[in-house]
NUNU-385883 format. One record per atom (N, C-alpha, C): residue number from 1; residue in one letter; atom name; x, y, z. Coordinates in Angstrom, 1 decimal, always signed. Each point is the difference from the previous one (the first is absolute). Last residue first. Layout:
+-----+---------+-------+--------+--------+--------+
| num | residuo | atomo |      X |      Y |      Z |
+-----+---------+-------+--------+--------+--------+
| NUM |       a |    CA |      X |      Y |      Z |
...
+-----+---------+-------+--------+--------+--------+
END
This chain:
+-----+---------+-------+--------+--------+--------+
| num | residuo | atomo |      X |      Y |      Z |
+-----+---------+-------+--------+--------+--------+
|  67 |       x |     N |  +83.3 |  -19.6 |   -6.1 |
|  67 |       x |    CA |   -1.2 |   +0.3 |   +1.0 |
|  67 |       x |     C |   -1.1 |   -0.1 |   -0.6 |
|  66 |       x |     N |   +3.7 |   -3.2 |   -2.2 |
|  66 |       x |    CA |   -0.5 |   +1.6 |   +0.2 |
|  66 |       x |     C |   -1.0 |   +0.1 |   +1.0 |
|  65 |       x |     N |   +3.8 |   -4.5 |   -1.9 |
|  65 |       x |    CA |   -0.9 |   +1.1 |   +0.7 |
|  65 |       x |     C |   -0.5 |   +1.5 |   +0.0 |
|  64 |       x |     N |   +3.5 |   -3.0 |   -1.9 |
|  64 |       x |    CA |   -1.1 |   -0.5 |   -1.5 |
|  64 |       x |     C |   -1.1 |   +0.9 |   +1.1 |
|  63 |       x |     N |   +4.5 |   -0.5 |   +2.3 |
|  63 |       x |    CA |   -0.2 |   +1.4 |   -1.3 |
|  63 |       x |     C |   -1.1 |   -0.3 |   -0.6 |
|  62 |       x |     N |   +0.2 |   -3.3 |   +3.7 |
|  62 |       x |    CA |   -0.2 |   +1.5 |   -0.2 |
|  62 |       x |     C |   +0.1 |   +0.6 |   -0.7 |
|  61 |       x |     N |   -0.6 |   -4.8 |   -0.2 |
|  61 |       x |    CA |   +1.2 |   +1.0 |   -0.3 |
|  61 |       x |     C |   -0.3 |   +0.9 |   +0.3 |
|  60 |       x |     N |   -2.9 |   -4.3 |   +2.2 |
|  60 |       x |    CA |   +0.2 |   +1.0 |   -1.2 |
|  60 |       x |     C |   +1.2 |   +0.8 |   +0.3 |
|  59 |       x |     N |   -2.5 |   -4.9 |   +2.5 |
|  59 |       x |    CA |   +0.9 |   +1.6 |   -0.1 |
|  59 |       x |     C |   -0.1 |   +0.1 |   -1.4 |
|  58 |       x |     N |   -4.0 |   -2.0 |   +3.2 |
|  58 |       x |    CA |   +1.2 |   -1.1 |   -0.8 |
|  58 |       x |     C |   +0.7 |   +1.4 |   -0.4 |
|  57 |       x |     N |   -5.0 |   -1.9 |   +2.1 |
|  57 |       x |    CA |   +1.4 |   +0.5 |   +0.5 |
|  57 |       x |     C |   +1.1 |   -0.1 |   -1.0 |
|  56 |       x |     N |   -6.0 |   +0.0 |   -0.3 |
|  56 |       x |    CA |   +1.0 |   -0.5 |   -0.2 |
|  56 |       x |     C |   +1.5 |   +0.7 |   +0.5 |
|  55 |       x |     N |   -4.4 |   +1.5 |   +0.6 |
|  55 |       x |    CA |   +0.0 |   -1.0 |   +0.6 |
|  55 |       x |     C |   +1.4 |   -1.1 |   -0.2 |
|  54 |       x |     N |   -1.1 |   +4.4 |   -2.5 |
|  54 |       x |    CA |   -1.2 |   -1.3 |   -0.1 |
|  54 |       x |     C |   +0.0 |   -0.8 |   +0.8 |
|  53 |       x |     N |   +4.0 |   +1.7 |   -0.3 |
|  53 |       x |    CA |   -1.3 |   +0.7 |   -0.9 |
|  53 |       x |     C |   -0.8 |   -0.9 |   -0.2 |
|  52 |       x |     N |   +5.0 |   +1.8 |   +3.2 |
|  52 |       x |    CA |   -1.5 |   -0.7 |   +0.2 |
|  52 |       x |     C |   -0.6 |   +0.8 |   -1.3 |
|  51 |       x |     N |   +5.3 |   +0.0 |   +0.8 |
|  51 |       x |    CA |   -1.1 |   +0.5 |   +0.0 |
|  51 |       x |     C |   -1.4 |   -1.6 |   +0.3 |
|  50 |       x |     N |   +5.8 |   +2.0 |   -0.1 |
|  50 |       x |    CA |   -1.2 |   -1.0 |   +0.6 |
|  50 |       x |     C |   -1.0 |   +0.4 |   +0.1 |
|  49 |       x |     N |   +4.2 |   +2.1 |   -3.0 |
|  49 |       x |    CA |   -0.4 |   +0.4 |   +1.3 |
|  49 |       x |     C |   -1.4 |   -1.6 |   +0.0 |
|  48 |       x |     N |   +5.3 |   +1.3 |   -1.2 |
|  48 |       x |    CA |   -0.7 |   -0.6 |   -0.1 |
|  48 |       x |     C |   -1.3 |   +0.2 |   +0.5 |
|  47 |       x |     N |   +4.9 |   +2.4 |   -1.9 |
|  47 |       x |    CA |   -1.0 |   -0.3 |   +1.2 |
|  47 |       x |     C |   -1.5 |   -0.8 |   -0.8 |
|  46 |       x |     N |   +5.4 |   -0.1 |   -1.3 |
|  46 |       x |    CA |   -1.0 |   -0.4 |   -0.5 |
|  46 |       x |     C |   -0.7 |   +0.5 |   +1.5 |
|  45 |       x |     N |   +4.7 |   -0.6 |   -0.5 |
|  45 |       x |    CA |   -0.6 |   +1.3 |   +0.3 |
|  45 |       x |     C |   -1.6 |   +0.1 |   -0.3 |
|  44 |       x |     N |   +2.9 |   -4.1 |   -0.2 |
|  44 |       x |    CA |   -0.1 |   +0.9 |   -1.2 |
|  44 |       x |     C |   -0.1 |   +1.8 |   +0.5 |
|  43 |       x |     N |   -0.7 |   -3.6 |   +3.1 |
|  43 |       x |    CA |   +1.3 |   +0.2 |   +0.6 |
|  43 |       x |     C |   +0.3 |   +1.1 |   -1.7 |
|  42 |       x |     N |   -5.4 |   +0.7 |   +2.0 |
|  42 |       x |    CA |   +1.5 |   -1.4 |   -0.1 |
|  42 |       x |     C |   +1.3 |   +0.2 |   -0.7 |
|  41 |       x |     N |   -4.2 |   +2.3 |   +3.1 |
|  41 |       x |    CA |   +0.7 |   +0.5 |   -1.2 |
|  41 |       x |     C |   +0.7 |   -1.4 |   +0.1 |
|  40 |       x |     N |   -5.0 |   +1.3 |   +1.9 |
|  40 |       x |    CA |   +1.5 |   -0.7 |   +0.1 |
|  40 |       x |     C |   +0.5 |   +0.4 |   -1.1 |
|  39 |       x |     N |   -4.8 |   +1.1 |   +2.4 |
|  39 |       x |    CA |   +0.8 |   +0.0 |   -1.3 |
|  39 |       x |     C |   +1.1 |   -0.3 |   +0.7 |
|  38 |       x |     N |   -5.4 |   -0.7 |   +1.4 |
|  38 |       x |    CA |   +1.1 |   +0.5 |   +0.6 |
|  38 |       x |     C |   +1.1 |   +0.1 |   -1.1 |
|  37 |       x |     N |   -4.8 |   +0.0 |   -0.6 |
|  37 |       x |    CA |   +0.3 |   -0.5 |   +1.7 |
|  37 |       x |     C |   +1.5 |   -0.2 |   +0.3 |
|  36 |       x |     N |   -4.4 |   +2.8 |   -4.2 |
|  36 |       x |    CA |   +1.8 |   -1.0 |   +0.9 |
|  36 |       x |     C |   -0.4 |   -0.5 |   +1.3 |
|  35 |       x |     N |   -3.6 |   +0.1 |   -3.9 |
|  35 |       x |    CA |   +0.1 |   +0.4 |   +1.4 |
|  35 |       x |     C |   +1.3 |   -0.8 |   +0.6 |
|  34 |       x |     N |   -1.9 |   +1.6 |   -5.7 |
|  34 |       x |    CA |   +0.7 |   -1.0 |   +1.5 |
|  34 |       x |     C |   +0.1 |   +0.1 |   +1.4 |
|  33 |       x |     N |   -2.7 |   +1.1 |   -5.5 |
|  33 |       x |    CA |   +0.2 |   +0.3 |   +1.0 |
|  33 |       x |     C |   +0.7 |   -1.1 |   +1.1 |
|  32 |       x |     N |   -0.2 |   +1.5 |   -5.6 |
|  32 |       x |    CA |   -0.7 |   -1.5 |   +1.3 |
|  32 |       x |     C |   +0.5 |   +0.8 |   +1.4 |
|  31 |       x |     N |   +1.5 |   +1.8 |   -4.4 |
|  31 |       x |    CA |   -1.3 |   +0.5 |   +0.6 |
|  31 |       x |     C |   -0.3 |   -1.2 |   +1.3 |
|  30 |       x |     N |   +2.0 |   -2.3 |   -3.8 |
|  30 |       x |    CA |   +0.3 |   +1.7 |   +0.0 |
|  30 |       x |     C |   -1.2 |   +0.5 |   +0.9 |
|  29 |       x |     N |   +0.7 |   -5.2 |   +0.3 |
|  29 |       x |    CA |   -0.1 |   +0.8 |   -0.9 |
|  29 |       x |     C |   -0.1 |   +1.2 |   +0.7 |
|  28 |       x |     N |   +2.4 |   -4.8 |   +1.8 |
|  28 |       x |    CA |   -0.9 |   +1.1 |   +0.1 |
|  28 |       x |     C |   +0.0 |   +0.7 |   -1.2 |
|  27 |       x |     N |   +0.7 |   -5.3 |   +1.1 |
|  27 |       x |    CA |   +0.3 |   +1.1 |   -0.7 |
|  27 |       x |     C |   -0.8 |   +1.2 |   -0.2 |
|  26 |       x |     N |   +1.7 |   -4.4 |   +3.5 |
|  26 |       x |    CA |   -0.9 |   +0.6 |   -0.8 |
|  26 |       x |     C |   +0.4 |   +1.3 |   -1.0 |
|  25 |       x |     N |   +2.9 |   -3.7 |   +2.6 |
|  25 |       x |    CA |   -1.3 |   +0.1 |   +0.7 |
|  25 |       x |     C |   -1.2 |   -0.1 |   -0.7 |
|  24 |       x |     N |   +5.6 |   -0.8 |   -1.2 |
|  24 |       x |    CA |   -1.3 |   +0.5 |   -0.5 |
|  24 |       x |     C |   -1.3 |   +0.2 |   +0.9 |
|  23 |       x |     N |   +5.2 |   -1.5 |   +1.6 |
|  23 |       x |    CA |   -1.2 |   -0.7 |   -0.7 |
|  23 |       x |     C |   -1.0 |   +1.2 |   +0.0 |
|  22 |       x |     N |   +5.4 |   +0.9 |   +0.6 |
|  22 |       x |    CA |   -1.2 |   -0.8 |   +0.1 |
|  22 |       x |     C |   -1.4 |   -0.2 |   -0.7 |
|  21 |       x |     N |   +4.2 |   +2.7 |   -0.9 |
|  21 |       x |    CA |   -0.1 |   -1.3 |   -0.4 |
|  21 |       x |     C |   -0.9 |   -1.4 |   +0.4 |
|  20 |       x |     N |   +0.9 |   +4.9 |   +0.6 |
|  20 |       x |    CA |   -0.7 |   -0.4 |   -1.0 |
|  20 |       x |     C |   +0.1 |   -1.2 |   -0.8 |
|  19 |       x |     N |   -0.6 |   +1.9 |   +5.7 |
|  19 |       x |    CA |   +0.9 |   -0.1 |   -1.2 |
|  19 |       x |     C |   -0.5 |   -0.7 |   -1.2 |
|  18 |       x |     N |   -1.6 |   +0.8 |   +4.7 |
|  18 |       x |    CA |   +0.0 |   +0.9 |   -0.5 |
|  18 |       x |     C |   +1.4 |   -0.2 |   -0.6 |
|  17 |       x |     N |   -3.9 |   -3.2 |   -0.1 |
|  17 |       x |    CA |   +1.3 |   +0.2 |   +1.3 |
|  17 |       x |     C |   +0.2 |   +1.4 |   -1.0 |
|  16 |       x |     N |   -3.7 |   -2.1 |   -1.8 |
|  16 |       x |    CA |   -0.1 |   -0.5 |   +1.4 |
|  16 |       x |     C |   +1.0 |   +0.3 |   +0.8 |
|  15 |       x |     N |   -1.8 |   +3.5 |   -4.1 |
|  15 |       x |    CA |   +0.8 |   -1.4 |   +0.4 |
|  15 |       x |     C |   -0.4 |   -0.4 |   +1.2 |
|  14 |       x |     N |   -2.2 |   +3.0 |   -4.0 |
|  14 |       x |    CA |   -0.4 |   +0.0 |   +1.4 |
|  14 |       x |     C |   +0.9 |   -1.5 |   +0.4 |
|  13 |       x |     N |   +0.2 |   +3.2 |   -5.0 |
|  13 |       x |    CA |   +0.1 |   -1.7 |   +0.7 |
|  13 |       x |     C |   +0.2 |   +0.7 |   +1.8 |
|  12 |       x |     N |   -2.2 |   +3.1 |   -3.8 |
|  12 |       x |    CA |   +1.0 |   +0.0 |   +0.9 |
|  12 |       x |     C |   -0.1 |   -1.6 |   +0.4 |
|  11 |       x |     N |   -1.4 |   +3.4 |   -4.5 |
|  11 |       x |    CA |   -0.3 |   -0.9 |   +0.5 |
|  11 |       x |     C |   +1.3 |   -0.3 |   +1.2 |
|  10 |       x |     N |   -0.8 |   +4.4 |   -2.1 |
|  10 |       x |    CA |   -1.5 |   -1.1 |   -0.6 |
|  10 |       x |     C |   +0.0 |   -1.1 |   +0.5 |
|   9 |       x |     N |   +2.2 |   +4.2 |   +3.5 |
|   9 |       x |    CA |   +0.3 |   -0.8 |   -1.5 |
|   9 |       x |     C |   -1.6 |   -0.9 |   -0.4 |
|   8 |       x |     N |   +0.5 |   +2.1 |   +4.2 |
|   8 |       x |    CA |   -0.2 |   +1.2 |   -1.4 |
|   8 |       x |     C |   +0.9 |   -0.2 |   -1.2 |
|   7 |       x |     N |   -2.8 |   -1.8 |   +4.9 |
|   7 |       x |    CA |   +0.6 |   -0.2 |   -1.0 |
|   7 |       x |     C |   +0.2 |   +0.6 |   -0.9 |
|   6 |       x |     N |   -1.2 |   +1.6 |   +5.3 |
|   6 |       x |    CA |   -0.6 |   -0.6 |   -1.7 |
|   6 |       x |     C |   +1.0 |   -0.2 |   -0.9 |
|   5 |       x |     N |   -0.7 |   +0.1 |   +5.9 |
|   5 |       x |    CA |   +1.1 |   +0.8 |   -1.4 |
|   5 |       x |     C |   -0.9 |   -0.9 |   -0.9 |
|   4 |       x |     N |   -0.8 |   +1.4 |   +5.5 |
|   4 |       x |    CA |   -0.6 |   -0.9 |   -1.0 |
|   4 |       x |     C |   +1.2 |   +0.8 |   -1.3 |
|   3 |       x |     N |   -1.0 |   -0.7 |   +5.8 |
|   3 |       x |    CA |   +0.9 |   +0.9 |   -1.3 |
|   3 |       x |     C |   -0.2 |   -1.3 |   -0.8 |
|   2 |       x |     N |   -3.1 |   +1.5 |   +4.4 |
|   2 |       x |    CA |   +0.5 |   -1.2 |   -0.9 |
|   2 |       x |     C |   +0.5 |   +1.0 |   -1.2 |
|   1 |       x |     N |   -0.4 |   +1.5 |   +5.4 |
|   1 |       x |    CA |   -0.6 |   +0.0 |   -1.4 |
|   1 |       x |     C |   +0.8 |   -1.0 |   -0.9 |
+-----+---------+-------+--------+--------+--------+
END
């Protein structure tokens, strides 16, 4: 089964690396739906999770996540 999380802030930057210093992708709104595909934590303690929307790849902060 596909695990899906929604955005539960108004607005989330979808990165190309899972850090916030990379490059911008896209910008999800509240509610948008994600299909994970895997999460990493980086050296902050920061988990990151990799999602798919729309066809597009690119990471999110998990805390900005909800089921």
């Amino acid at each position: 089964t596909e695990k899906t999380m929604k955005v539960t802030t108004d607005v989330l930057n979808m990165r190309s690396e899972a850090s916030t210093n990379s490059d911008i992708v896209t910008k999800l709104k509240k509610d948008d739906e994600l299909k994970v595909l895997e999460e990493t934590k980086d050296d902050g303690g920061t988990t990151w999770v990799k999602v798919d929307f729309n066809g597009q790849v690119g990471f999110v902060s998990k805390e900005f996540l909800g089921e």
